[in-house]
C-alpha positions, 0 to 999 in steps of 0.5 A: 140131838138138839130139838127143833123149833117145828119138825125133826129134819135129819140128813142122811147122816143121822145128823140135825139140821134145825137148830132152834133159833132160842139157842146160840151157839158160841165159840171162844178160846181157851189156853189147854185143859189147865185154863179152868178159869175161862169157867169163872162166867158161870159163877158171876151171879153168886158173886152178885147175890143173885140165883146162879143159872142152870148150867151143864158144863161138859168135859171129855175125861173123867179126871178133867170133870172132877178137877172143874168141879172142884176149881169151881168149888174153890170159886164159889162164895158161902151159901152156893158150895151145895149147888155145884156137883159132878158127875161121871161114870166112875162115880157109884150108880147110887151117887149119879142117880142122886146128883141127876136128881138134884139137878133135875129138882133144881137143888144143884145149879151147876152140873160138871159132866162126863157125857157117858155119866149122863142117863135119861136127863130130863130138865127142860130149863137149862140155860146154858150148856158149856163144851170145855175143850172140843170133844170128838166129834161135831156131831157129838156138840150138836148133840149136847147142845140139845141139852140147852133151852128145850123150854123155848126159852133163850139159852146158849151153848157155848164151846171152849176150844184151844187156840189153832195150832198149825204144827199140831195137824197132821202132815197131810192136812196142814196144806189144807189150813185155809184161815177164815176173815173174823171180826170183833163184836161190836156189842160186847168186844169180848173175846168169843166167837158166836156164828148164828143167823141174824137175829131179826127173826127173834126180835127182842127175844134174841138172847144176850150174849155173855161175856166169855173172855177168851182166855188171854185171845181177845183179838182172836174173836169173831162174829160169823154170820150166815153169809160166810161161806161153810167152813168146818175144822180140821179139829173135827174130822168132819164127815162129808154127810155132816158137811152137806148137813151143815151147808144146808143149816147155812142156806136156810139161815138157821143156827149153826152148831160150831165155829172155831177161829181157824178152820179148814174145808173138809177133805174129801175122802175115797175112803170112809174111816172111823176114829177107833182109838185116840188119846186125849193127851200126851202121856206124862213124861213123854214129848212130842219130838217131831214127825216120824221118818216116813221110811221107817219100818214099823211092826203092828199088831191087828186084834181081830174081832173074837168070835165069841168072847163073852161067852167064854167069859160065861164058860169060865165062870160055870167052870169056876163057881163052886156052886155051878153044875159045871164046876171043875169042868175045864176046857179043852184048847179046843173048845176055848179057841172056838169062843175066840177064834175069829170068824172065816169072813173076819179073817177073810175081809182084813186079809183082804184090806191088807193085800189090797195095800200090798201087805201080808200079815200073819197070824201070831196066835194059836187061835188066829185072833192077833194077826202081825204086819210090818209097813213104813210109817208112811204107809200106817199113816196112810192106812189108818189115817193116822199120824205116827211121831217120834216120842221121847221119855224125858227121863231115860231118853227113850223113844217110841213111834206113835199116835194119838189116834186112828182110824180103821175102814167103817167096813171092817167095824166089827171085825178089826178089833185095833191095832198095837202099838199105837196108842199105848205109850212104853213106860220105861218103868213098867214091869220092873220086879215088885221087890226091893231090899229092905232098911231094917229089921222087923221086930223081936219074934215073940210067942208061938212063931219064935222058933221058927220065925227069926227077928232078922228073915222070913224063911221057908219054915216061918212061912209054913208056920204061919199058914200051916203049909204042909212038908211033904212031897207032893205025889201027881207028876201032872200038876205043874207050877210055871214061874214068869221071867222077864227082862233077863231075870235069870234064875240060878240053879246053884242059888237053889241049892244053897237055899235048899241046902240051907232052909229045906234040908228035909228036900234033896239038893239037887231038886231042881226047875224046868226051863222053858224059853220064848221070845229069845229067851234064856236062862244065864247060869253065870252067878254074877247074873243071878237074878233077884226077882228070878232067884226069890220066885224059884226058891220059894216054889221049889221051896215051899210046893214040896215035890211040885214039878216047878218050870221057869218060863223064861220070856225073851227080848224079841216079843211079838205083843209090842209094849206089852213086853211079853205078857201076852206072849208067854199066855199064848205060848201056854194056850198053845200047849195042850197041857199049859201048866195049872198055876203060873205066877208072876211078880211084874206089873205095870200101871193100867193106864200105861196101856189102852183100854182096848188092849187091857181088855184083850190080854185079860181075855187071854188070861179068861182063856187060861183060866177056863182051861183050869190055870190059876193066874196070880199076881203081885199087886204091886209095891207102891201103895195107891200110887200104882206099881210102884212108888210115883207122884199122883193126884188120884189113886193109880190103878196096876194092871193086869191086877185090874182084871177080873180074871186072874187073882192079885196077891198083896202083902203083909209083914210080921209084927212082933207079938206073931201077928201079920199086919198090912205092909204099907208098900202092899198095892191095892185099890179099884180098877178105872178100866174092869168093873166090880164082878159079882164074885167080889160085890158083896166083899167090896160093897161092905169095905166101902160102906165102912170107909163113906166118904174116905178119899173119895173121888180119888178112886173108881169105886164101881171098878174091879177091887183088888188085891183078893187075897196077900201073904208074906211080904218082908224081910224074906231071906233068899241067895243070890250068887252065893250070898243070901239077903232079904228082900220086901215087896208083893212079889215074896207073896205071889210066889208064897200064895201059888205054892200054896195053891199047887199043893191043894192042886196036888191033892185034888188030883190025887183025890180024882178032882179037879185042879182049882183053876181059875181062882176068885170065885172059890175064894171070895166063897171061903172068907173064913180060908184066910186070917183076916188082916185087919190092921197094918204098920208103916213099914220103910225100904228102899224103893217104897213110897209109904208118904210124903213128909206132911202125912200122917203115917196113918194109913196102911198103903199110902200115897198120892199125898193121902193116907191110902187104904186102910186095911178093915175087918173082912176084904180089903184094898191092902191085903184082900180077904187075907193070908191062906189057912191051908187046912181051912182051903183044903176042906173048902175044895172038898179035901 
């Protein structure tokens, strides 16, 4: 809030309405986020010799403030490079405290921001404060405005803002557009904007006004005084109260906080909304191909505000930490569905919201927390004050109806949680099997693995070699492994018994899975529609977890969770059952910023409800390396999802040398998640990992957030049978399913022994690092859909990507293998076998 020159008047709303007169407010044009050269102003007096002004250059995006940095970087001359820096809340708390504090001593002159980076800053002679791009709320300016001259000194607040487009507008309010007469300034004729009252009152202490060029837009500058009548911009949604506030700046001739070239009076309301989701930008590889037909029925989602979600993330880790009293103590779905249920008055208010619009929704979720509606896009747009269009993905074609925001009642914060879909964009990419065929062979097998192991596959018995897996039957009919399928991924019976015939010849043939279907699934017994993904993850539960009851989940088209595709889905189908299975694998994945973080949050707490209820969830971390779920194009390293959340264990890969060693396989995703930060299981672990790589990458990567993967297994050159014929296939997707047999068959044996299954897995494992063989190097390994590096990068590192050598697999946990490859006998003592 910016301070003023005598006493703090505030309106009703919370909002200033002094501004102190050594402050001017200036507005110029800029060409989009990619115009970082309307930033060069900064810098002129490193180019004159002279020493540079205090300056906080504010951005509303983690990525946007590293690139201005380092645009800026680039500009500036030798002797000044140590006096620019950035910072955001994805940096460590150690870096921030340490950047804030340099620019506190004066050290660092020019400070590129992300707001939420900035705690507790006190510096009084900030010269100029610098808004790139409008944020999202006018208020929020005002705000940050504060920042500026709190020495009484002359000083400025300058706010960049793209050029008024009309068709950007939602369609209700381009009527609305009512453009506002500007005027050059004589003084300067530069391209800006400043909307200030007249100066008299300061005389020769008015501060000049610099020389911003308007990013190609000269003619569109003006000077507005306080004699023009109050105008606000569409651009800020701005409230009614802030409205009065700002007429009331107006009257009594003190500064104004903002002016844009095109402006629009604010819109009365009936209702009083807030924004509750919005994006900042399109996502790559999606256009905006026109207005979406406002007959068109659209099926959302509503995640109602839980009841208690944190504590049953407190209930989930008593019941999962082995040094906890409560340790193996699981939940009924009772006593989890009370943390989460929403309250009576939650479901009561927006039930009554709804049947007010003349809808009817209904509820889609054991516990009553997702509730389902189906209305025309005119009426969404309406009643979330958004504006849902066609877009289309340039690549496949397909198209999605969405928005870039909306908003839900003031009255109903609290209670509706958001809706789905409506932000999140459908990658026609994601959930696609992690596995691919492989180009090649691994090298002759030497050593103690050469007869078992074969320099042309990994097979069963290799597997149970390695990490000493046992081949007798499990006895407890209870203990169940559930295996996920998707996108018509079918897995085939008589492939099952050829790959057993072949591999297990000590297990009946005949052995089989379970089937269970949701969502219209299926399961095609028709060999030409054999899956890959389907096949590999049933032969090797069945073929590995020796006599383990083993159930294929097939998840159909008609899903009920939108673009989730049916990740959700089949999670309540399980917390609808009153005996869910104990370990579900699965090999699918997707990129965690193809999903809001809204969303992201609510699905891992519906794997925090499974998990409390004594399921492992494990998953493939992916195949593509740094660059996310698979190979793509980036700049910064591409966080997967759900590996991301903190509540499920993500497997990694590996692959066999030919001296018996497993090393890292490069395709093996792994990194630190931008939406979950580092839970206290895995600390200690990932501290140490990043304290032996320093400076390595950085800046392309969260170093606060959730690492991952937490443990790998076998992930090459594995031998399956799809429609008679066998083949091998790579990706992390061989060792999800490797690592779940595992894990079931030490279920097996609690059970037998009276105990408890292992449940939610991390924080047994990040307890037991000496369970795993440590994977401390790794070997670049080529297939088919891997991306490994591009052609000018050394192959050097052990899951590349992103024009870098990536991560690189180290001594301890790690971001390509985690803490390493299963030790059965070494788990089985540590679960107290």
């Amino acid at each position: 809030m910016c301070p003023p020159v005598s006493n703090n008047t505030e309106s009703n709303s919370g909002l200033a309405i002094e501004i102190p007169l050594n402050v001017t407010p200036i507005v110029s044009r800029v060409g989009g986020e990619k115009d970082l050269g309307a930033l060069d102003f900064v810098l002129d007096e490193a180019f004159s010799g002279d020493e540079l002004v205090r300056t906080i250059i504010f951005v509303d995006s983690y990525d946007l403030a590293l690139e201005a940095y380092q645009y800026l970087k680039r500009k500036l001359p030798a002797g000044y490079d140590d006096q620019l820096d950035f910072i955001h809340n994805l940096r460590s708390p150690e870096a921030m405290s340490h950047v804030l504090q340099l620019f506190h001593d004066g050290s660092i002159k020019i400070l590129c921001a992300f707001p939420k980076g900035i705690v507790g800053l006190e510096v009084d002679d900030i010269r100029r404060v610098v808004q790139f791009l409008v944020p999202e709320s006018l208020r929020e300016w005002i705000r940050r405005c504060g920042y500026a001259g709190r020495d009484g000194k002359p000083s400025t607040a300058i706010l960049f803002a793209e050029p008024f487009e009309e068709e950007k507008l939602p369609k209700t309010r381009k009527r609305e557009i009512k453009p506002l007469p500007c005027r050059r300034n004589a003084q300067t004729g530069q391209g800006f904007a400043a909307m200030h009252a007249p100066s008299d009152s300061m005389g020769d202490n008015a501060p000049p006004l610099p020389a911003i060029r308007g990013a190609g837009h000269p003619d569109a500058a003006c000077i507005i005084d306080a004699s023009f009548p109050t105008v606000v911009t569409t651009w800020f949604r701005t409230s009614l109260t802030e409205y009065s506030a700002i007429r009331k700046m107006f009257k009594s001739k003190l500064l104004i906080a903002a002016c844009l070239v095109s402006f629009a009076l604010a819109k009365p309301h009936a209702r009083d909304m807030t924004v509750r989701e919005s994006r900042e930008s399109i996502p790559a590889g999606y256009v905006h191909s026109g207005a979406a037909d406002a007959d068109t029925t659209i099926n959302l989602r509503i995640a109602l505000v839980q009841n208690n979600p944190s504590g049953l993330i407190d209930a989930l880790y008593d019941v999962s930490t082995p040094s906890s009293p409560s340790y193996g103590e699981h939940l009924s779905k009772e006593e989890v569905e009370t943390f989460v249920a929403p309250t009576a008055q939650t479901v009561e208010s927006v039930n009554s919201w709804l049947n007010e619009a003349g809808l009817s929704a209904t509820a889609i979720t054991p516990a009553g927390d997702w509730l389902s509606v189906s209305l025309p896009v005119s009426k969404a747009n309406e009643l979330f004050d958004a504006d849902f269009s066609v877009f289309t993905h340039s690549e496949t074609g397909k198209q999605a109806i969405r928005t870039m925001s909306y908003s839900i009642p003031t009255r109903l914060e609290g209670q509706l949680d958001f809706i789905h879909p409506a932000i999140s964009f459908p990658s026609p990419f994601s959930k696609l099997p992690v596995v691919s065929s492989p180009n090649g062979q691994i090298a002759a097998i030497t050593g103690p693995l050469a007869s078992t192991c074969s320099s042309s596959a990994i097979t069963p018995a290799c597997v149970q070699s390695l990490y000493g897996i046992p081949t007798t039957l499990a006895t407890q009919s209870s203990n169940q492994l559930g295996v996920s399928g998707f996108i018509d991924q079918f897995a085939n019976q008589a492939d099952l018994t050829s790959f057993l015939k072949k591999f297990r010849t000590d297990l009946k043939s005949s052995t089989t899975f379970n089937l269970q279907t949701l969502d219209g699934g299926s399961n095609s017994q028709s060999g030409s529609q054999a899956g890959v993904e389907a096949n590999l993850d049933t032969q090797y539960t069945v073929g590995l977890a020796s006599g383990v009851p083993t159930t294929f989940i097939s998840v159909g088209e008609n899903t009920q969770d939108g673009d989730l595709g049916g990740f959700l889905d089949i999670i309540n189908f399980l917390l609808g059952e009153s005996a869910p299975p104990q370990v579900l694998t699965t090999s699918y994945g997707e990129n965690e910023n193809e999903i809001s973080r809204s969303l992201a949050n609510n699905l891992c707490n519906a794997y925090a409800q499974l998990g409390a209820r004594g399921t492992s969830i494990l998953f493939a971390s992916g195949d593509g390396g740094v660059s996310g779920s698979q190979s793509g194009s980036c700049s910064k390293f591409v966080a997967t999802f759900p590996s991301g959340c903190p509540f499920m264990t993500s497997v990694g890969a590996t692959q066999l040398s030919g001296s018996s060693s497993e090393t890292a396989a490069s395709f093996s995703s792994g990194g630190f998640s931008n939406y979950f930060g580092t839970p206290s299981y895995q600390s200690s672990a990932v501290s140490s990992y990043l304290s032996s790589i320093g400076s390595t990458n950085s800046g392309k990567f969260n170093t606060s957030g959730r690492a991952y993967p937490d443990v790998s297994a076998m992930g090459t050159n594995v031998e399956i049978v799809v429609d008679g014929q066998s083949e091998t296939v790579d990706g992390t997707s061989c060792a999800s399913p490797i690592f779940a047999s595992v894990v079931a068959l030490l279920n097996d044996q609690l059970i037998a022994a009276g105990k408890s299954p292992l449940g939610f897995l991390n924080p047994f494992l990040y307890a037991n690092p000496s369970a795993f063989n440590d994977i401390t190097s790794g070997e670049l390994y080529f297939f088919s859909r891997a991306l490994i590096v591009d052609a000018d990068i050394d192959p050097k590192g052990d899951n590349p990507g992103c024009s870098t050598n990536g991560f690189k697999a180290a001594k301890g946990w790690d971001p390509v293998t985690g803490l390493g490859t299963p030790k059965f006998s070494a788990l089985k003592a540590a679960a107290g076998l």
